[in-house]
C-alpha beads as a LAMMPS data file, in Angstrom:
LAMMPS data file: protein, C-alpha beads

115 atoms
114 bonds

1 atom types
1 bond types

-500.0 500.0 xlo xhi
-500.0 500.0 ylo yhi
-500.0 500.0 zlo zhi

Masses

1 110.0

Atoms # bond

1 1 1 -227.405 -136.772 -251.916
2 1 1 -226.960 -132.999 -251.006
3 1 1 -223.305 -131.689 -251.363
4 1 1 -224.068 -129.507 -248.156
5 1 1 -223.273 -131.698 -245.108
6 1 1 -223.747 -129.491 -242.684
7 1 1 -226.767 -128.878 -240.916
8 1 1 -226.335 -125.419 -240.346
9 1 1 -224.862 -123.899 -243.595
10 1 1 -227.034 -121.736 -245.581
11 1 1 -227.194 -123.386 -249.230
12 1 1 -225.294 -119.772 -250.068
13 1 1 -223.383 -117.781 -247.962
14 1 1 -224.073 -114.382 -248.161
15 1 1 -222.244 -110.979 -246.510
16 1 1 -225.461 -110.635 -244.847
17 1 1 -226.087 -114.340 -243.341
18 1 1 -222.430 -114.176 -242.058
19 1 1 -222.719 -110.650 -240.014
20 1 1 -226.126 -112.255 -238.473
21 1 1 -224.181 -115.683 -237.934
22 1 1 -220.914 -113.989 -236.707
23 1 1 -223.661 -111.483 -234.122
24 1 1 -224.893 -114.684 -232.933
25 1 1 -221.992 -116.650 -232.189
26 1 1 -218.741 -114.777 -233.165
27 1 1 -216.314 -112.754 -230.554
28 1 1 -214.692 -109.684 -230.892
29 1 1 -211.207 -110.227 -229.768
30 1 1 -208.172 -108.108 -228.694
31 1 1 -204.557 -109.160 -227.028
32 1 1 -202.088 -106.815 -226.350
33 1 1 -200.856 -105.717 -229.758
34 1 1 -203.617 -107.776 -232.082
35 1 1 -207.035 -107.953 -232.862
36 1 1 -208.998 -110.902 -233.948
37 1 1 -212.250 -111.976 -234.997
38 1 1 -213.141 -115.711 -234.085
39 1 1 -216.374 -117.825 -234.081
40 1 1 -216.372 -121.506 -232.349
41 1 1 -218.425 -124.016 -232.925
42 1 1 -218.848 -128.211 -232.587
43 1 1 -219.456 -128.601 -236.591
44 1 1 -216.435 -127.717 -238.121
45 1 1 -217.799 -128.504 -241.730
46 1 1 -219.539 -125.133 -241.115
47 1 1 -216.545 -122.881 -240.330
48 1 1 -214.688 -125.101 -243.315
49 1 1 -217.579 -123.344 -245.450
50 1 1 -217.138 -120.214 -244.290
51 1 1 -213.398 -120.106 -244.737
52 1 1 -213.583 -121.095 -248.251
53 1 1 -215.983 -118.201 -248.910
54 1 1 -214.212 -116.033 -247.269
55 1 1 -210.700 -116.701 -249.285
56 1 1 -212.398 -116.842 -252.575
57 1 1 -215.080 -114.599 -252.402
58 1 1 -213.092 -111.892 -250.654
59 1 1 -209.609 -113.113 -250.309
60 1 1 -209.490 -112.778 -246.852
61 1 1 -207.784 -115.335 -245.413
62 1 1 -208.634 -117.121 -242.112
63 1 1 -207.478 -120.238 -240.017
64 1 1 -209.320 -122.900 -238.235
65 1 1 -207.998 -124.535 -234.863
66 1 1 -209.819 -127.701 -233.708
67 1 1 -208.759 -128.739 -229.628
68 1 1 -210.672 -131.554 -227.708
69 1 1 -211.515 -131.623 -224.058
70 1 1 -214.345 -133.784 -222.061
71 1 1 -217.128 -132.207 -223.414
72 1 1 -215.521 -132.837 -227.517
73 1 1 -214.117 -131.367 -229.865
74 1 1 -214.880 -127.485 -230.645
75 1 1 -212.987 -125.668 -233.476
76 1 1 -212.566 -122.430 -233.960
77 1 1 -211.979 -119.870 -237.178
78 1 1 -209.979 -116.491 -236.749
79 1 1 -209.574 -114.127 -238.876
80 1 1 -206.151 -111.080 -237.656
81 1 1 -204.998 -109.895 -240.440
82 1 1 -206.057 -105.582 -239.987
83 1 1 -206.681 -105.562 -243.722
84 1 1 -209.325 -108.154 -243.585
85 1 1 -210.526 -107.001 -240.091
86 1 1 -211.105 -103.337 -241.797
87 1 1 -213.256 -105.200 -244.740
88 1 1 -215.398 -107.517 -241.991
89 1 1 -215.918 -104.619 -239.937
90 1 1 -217.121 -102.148 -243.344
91 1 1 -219.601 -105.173 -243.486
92 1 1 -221.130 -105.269 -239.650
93 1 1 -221.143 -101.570 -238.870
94 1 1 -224.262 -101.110 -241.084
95 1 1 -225.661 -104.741 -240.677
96 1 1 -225.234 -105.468 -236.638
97 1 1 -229.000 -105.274 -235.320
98 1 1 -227.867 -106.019 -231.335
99 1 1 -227.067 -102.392 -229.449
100 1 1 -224.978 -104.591 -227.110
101 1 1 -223.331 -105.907 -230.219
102 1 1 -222.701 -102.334 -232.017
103 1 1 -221.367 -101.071 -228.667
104 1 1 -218.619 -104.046 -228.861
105 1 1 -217.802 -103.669 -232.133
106 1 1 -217.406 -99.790 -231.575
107 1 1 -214.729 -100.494 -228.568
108 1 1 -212.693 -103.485 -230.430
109 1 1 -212.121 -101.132 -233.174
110 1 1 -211.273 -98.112 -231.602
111 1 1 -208.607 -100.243 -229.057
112 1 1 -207.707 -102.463 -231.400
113 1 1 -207.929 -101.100 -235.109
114 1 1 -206.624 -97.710 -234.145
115 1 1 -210.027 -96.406 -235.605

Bonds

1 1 1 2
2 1 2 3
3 1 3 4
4 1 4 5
5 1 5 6
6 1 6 7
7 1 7 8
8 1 8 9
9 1 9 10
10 1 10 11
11 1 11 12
12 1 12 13
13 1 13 14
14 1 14 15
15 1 15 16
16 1 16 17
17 1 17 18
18 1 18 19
19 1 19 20
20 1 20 21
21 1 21 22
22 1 22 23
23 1 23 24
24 1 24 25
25 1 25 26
26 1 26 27
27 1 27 28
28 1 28 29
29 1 29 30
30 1 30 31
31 1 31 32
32 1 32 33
33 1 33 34
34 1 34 35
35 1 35 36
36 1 36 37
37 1 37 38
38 1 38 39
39 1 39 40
40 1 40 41
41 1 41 42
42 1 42 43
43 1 43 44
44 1 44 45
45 1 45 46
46 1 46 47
47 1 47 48
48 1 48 49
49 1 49 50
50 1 50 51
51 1 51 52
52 1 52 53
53 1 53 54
54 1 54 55
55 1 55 56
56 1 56 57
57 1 57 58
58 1 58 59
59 1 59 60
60 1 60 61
61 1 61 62
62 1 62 63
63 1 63 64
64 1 64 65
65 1 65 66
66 1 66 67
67 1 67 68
68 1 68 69
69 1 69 70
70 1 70 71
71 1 71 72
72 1 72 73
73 1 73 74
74 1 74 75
75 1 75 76
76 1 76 77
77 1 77 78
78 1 78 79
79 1 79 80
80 1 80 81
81 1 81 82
82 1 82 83
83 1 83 84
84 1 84 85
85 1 85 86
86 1 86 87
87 1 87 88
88 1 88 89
89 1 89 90
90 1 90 91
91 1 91 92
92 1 92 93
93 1 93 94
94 1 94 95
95 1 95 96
96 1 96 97
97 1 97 98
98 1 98 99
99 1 99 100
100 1 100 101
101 1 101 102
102 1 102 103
103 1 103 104
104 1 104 105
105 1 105 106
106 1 106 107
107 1 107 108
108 1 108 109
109 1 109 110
110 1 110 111
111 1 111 112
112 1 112 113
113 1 113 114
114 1 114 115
């Protein structure tokens, strides 16, 4: 029996399978007076692995947020703090293949990061 339930986790997760899973399906996220980094998704057993890498690999810490509706439940890991937002971002900026993506990541930063 594997010890990696979820169909979608890497058997490692690296800095570089992250940035080309968070290009794919994270979002660059601003409110007001905040900036956060989320990515959603139905199996929560994969954003459980990546928060666990996260804190001890890198001790940035992150929260997940599971809601239901009709179509089931989605959950959802975010990551505010600006410390740990600096340190994700010093990974995409030389990683992020998508222009579109780049371009994003350029505007979040400079409206949201102050940088």
């Amino acid at each position: 029996m594997s010890d990696n339930p979820c169909k979608k986790c890497p058997g490692e997760i690296s800095i570089d399978w992250f940035v080309g899973f968070f290009e794919g399906e994270g979002c660059f996220e601003g409110h007001r007076f905040s900036a956060v980094l989320t990515v959603s998704q139905k199996e929560k057993s994969l954003l459980e692995r990546i928060r666990k890498w996260l804190w001890e690999e890198h001790g940035i810490y992150s929260g997940i947020y599971t809601r239901s509706n009709k179509w089931g439940a989605t959950s959802r890991l975010a990551v505010w703090r600006k410390s740990s937002l600096r340190e994700i971002v010093e990974w995409m900026e030389p990683r992020l293949i998508s222009e579109r993506r780049r371009a994003q990541l350029k505007k979040w930063k400079k409206e949201y990061l102050n940088a």
